[in-house]
Backbone bond lengths (Angstrom), bond angles and torsions (degrees), N, CA, C in turn:
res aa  C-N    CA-C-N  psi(-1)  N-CA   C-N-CA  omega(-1)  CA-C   N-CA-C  phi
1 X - - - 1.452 - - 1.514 109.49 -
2 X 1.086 119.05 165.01 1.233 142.25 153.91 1.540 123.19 104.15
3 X 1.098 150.05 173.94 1.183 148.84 -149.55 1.819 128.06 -27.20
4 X 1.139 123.80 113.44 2.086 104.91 -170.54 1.641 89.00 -79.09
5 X 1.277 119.22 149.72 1.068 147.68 -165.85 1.827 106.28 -131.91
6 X 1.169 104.85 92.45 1.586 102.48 173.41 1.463 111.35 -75.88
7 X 1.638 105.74 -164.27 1.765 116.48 -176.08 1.132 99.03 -59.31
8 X 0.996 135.86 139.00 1.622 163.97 158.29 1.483 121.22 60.89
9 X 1.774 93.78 50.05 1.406 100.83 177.55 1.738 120.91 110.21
10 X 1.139 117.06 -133.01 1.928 108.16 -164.78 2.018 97.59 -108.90
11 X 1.644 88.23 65.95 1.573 92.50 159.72 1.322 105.46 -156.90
12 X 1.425 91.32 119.47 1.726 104.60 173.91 1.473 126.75 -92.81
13 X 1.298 114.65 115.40 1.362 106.70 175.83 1.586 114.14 -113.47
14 X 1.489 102.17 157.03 1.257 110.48 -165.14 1.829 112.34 -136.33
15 X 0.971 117.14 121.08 1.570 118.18 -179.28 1.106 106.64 -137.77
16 X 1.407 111.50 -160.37 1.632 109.60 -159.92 1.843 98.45 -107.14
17 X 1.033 108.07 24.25 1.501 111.12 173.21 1.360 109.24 -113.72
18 X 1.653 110.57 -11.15 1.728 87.33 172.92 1.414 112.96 121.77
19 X 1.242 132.71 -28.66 1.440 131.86 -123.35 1.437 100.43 -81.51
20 X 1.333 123.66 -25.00 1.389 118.37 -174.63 1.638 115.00 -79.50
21 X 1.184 115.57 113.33 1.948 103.22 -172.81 1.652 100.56 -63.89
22 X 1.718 95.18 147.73 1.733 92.63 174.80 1.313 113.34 -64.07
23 X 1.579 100.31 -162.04 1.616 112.68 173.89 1.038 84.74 -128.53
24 X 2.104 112.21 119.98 1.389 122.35 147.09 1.583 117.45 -12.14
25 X 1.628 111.50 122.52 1.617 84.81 161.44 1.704 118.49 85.68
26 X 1.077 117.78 -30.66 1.679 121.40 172.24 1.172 91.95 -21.45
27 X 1.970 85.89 -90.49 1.280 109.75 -159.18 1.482 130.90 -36.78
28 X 1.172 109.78 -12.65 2.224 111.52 151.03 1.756 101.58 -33.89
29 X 0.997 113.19 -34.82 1.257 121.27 -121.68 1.369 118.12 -105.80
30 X 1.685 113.67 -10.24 0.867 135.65 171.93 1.171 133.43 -66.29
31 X 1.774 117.71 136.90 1.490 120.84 -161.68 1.274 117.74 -65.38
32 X 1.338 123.86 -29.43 1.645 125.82 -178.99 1.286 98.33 148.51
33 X 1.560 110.02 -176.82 1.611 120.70 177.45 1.210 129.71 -57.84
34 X 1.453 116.43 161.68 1.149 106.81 163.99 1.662 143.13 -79.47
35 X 1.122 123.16 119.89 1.659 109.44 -148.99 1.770 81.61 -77.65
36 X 1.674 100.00 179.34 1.672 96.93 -177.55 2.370 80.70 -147.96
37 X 1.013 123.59 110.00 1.387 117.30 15.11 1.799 103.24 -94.17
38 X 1.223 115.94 -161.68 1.781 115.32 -172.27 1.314 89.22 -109.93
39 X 1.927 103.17 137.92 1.216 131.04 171.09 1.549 96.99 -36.18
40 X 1.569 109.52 177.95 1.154 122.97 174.07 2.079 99.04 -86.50
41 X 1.045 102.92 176.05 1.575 98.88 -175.06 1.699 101.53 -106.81
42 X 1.695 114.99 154.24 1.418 102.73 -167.32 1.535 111.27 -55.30
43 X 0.930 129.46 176.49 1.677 142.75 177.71 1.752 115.39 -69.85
44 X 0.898 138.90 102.18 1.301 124.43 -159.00 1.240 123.82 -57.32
45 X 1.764 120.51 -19.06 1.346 136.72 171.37 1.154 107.52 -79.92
46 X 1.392 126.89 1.13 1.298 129.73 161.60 1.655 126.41 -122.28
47 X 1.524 107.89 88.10 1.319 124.27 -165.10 1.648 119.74 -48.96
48 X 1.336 150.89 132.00 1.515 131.51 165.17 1.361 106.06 -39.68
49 X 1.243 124.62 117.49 1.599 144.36 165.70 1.355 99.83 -65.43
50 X 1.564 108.93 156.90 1.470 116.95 166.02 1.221 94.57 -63.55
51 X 1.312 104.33 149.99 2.034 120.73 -178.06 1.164 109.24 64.29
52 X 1.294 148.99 9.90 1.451 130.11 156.29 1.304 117.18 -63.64
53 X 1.236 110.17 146.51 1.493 151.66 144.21 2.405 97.65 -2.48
54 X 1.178 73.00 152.84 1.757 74.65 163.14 1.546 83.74 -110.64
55 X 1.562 106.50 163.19 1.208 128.91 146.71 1.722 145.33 -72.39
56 X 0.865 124.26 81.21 1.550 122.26 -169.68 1.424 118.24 -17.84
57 X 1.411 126.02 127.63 0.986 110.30 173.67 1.636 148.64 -114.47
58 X 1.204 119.23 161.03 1.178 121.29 -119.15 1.892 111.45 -155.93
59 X 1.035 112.27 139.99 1.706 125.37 171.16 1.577 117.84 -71.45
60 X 1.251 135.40 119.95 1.617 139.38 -170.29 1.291 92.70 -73.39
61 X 1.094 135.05 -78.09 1.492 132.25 177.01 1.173 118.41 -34.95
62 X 1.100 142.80 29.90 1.545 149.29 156.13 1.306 104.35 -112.28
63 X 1.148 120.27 1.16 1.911 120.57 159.87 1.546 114.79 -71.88
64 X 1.904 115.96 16.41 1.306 129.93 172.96 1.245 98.60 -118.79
65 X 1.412 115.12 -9.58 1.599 88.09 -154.38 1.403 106.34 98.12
66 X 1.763 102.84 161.49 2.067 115.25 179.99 1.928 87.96 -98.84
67 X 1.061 121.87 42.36 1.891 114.34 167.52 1.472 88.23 -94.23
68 X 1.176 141.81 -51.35 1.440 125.36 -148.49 1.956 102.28 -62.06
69 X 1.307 120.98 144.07 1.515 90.56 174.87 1.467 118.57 -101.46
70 X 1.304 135.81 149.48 1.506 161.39 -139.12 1.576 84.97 -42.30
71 X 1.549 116.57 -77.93 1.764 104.88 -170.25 0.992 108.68 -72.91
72 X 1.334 121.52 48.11 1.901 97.00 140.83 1.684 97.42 -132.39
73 X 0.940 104.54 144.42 1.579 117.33 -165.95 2.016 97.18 -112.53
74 X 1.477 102.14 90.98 1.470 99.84 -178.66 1.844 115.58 -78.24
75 X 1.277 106.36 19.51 1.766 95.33 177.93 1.438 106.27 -158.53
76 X 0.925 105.17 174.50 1.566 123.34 175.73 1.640 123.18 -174.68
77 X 1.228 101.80 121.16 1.460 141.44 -145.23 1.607 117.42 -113.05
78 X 1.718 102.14 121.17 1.226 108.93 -177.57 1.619 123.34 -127.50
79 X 0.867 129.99 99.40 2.136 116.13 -177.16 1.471 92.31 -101.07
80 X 1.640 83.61 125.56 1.680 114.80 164.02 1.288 113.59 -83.09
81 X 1.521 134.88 113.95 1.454 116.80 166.53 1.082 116.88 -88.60
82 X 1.577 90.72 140.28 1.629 101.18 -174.29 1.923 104.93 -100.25
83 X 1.344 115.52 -4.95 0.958 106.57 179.43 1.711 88.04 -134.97
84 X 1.564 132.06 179.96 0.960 129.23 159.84 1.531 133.73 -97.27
85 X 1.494 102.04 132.22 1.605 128.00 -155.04 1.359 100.03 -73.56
86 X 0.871 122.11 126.91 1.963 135.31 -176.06 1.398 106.80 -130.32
87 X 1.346 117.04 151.17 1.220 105.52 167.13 1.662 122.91 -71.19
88 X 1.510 111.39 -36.24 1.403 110.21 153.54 1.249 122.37 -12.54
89 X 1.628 112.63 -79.19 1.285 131.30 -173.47 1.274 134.53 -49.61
90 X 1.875 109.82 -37.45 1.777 130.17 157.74 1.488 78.86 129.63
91 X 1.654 137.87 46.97 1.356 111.06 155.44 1.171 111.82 -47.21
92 X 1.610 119.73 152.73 1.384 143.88 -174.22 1.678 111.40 -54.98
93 X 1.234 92.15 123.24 2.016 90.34 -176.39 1.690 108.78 -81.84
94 X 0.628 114.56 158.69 1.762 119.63 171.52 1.733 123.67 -150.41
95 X 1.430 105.36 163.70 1.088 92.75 -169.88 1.316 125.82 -133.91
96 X 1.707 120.51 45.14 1.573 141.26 -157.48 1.231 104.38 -17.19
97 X 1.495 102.37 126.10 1.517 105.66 169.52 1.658 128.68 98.66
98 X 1.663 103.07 -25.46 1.338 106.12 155.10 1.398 152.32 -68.96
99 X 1.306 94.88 4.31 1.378 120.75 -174.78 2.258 103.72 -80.86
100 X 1.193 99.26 -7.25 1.648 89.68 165.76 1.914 92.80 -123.86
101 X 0.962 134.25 10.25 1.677 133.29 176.04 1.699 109.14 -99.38
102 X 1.186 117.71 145.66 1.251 126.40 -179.09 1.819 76.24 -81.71
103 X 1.883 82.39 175.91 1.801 111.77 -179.84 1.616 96.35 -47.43
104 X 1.164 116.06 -90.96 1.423 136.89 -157.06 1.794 116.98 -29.61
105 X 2.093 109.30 -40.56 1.149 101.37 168.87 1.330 115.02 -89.23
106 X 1.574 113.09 -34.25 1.662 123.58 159.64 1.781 126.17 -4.38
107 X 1.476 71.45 -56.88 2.064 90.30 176.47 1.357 125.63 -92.45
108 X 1.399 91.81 -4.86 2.159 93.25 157.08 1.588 111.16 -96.41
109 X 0.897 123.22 9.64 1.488 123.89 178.24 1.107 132.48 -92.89
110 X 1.009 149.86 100.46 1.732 170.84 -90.98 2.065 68.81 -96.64
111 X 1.534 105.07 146.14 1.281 144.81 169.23 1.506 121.61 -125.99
112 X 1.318 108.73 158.10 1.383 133.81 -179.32 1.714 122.63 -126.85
113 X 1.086 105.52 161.83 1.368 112.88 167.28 1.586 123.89 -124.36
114 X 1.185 104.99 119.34 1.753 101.91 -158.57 1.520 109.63 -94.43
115 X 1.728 106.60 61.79 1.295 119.30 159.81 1.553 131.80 -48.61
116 X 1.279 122.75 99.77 1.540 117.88 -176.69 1.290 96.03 -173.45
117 X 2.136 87.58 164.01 1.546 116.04 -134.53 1.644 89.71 -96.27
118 X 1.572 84.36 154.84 1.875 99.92 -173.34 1.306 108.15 -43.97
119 X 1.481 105.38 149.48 1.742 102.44 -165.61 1.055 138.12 97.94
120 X 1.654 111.48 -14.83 1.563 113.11 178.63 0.994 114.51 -108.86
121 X 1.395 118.82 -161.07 1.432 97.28 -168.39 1.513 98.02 -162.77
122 X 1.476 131.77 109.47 1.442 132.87 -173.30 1.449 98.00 -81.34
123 X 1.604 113.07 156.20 1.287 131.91 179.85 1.752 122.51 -124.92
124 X 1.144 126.82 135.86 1.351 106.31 -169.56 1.761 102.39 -165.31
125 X 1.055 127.87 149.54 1.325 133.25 -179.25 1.177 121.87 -98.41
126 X 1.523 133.88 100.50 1.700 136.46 169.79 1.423 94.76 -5.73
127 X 1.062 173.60 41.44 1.661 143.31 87.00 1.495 118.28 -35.64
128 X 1.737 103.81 -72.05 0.676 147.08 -138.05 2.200 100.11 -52.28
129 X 1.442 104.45 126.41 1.792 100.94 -155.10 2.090 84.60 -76.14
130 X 1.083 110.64 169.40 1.595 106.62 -178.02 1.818 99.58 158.59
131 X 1.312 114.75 157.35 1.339 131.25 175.76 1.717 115.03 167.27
132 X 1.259 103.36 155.76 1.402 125.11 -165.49 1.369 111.63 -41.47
133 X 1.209 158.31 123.22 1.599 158.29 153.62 1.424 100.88 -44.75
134 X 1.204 130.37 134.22 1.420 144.16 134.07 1.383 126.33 -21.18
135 X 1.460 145.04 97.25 1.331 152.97 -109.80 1.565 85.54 -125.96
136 X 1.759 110.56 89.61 1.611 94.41 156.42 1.230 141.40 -109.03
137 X 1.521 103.94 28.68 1.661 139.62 169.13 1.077 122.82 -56.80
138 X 1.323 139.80 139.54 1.181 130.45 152.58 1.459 117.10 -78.06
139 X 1.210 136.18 35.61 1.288 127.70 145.07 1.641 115.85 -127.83
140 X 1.441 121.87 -158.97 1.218 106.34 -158.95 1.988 81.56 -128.73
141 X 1.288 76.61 176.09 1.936 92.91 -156.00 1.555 81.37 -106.01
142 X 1.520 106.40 132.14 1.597 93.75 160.90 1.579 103.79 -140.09
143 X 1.514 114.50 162.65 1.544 116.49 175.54 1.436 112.73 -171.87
144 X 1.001 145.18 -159.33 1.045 155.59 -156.94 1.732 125.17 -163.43
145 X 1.062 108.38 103.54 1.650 110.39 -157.67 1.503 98.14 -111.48
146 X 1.767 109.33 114.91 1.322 100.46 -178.03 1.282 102.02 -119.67
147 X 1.094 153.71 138.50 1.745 165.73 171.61 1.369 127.19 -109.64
148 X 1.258 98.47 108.01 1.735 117.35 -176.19 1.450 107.89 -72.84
149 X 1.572 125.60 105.09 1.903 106.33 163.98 1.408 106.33 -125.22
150 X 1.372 103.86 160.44 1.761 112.76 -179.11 0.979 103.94 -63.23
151 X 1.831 119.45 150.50 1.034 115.10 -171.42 1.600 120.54 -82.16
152 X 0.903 124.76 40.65 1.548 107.37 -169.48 1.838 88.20 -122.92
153 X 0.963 121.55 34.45 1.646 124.47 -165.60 1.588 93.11 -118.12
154 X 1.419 133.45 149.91 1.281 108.09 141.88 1.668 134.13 -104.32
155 X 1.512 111.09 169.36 1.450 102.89 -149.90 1.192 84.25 -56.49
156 X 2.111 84.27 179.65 1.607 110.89 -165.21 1.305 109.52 -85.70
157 X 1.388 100.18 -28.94 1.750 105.32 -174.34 1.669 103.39 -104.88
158 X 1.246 123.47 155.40 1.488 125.27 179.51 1.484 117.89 -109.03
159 X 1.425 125.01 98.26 1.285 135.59 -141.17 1.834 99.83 -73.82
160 X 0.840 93.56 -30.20 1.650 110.82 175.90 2.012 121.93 -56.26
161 X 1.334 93.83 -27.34 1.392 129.42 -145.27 2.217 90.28 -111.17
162 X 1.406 85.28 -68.90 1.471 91.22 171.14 1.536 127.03 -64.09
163 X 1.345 117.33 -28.96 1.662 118.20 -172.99 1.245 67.30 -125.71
164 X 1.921 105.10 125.57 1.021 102.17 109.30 1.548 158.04 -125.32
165 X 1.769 109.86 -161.02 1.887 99.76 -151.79 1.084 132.13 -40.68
166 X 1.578 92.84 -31.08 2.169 91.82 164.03 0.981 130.41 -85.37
167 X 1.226 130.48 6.10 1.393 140.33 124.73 1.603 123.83 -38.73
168 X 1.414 83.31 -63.89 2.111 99.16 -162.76 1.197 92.86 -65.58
169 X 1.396 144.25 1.88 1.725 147.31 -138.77 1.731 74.03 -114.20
170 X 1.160 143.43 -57.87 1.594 142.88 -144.17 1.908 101.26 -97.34
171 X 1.255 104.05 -16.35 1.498 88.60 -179.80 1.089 124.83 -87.49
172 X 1.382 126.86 176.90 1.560 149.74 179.77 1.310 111.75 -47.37
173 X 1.072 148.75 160.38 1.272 140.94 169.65 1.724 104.82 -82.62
174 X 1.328 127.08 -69.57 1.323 106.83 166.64 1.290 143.45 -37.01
175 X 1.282 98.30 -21.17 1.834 103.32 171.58 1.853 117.58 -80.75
176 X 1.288 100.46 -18.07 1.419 124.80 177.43 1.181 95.75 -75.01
177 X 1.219 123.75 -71.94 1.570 118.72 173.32 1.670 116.35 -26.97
178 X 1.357 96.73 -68.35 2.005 109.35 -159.59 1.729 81.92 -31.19
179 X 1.817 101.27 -59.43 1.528 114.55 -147.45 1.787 113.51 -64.74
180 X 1.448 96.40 -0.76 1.899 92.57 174.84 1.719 106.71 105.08
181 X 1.231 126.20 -18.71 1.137 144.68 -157.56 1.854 101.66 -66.43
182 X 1.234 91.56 -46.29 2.036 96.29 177.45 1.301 100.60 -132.58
């Protein structure tokens, strides 16, 4: 047990080849199925609380929709912890190797828990099946999840949707820009 440790220390990467060995036993451990399509993911300004919920788990690249087709992999996905990921806490479950398996064999496949210390930073590709652990800590899980996709996708979040106009009414003009606004 205890922390997976990728190449050169506390970074785990995960693709659809496998490379990270599981953790004996995870897979007990797992939050439930995969819903189709996948919830939205928690809010990042809103950290897993002690006692939350696990997250169902689930494929990032289905924040398009099943139109894109299977080989092309439109994202790639990183959470920075800002605090350290325990299994206690609901470090992020994963599921090496599912990233070329549909759901059904996906979820017979030996799992992990991507326990590691503040500062690192797990890596993983929109295939790849994975979601939040169930937080039975008394503190709160925090990190930072940033996601790379090609550009011909549109974003994941809808800036329009998220700010709104009386909001977008007080900002900067360049930030109006980033956000689509002009």
């Amino acid at each position: 047990d205890g922390p997976h440790r990728g190449p050169g220390g506390p970074l785990a990467i995960v693709s659809g080849r496998g490379d990270a060995p599981p953790d004996p036993g995870a897979g007990q451990h797992l939050p439930g199925p995969v819903d189709q399509p996948h919830p939205a993911p928690p809010d990042p300004g809103d950290p897993p609380d002690a006692g939350a919920g696990a997250q169902p788990l689930h494929r990032d690249r289905l924040a398009w929709g099943g139109y894109i087709p299977a080989e092309i992999e439109p994202q790639f996905n990183t959470i920075w912890a800002l605090t350290d990921f325990t299994a206690a806490n609901g470090a992020t479950h994963l599921i090496p190797g599912s990233s070329g398996a549909d759901d059904e064999i996906g979820l017979t496949m030996p799992a992990f828990q991507a326990e590691m210390t503040r500062g690192s930073c797990l890596f993983y590709d929109g295939k790849v099946l994975h979601g939040g652990g169930a937080n039975s800590s008394d503190s709160v899980r925090q990190g930072v999840n940033l996601t790379y996709a090609v550009g011909w996708v549109r974003q994941e979040e809808n800036q329009f949707l998220a700010c709104p106009p009386e909001v977008a009414r007080t900002l900067e003009d360049d930030l109006l820009k980033l956000m689509g606004y002009q």
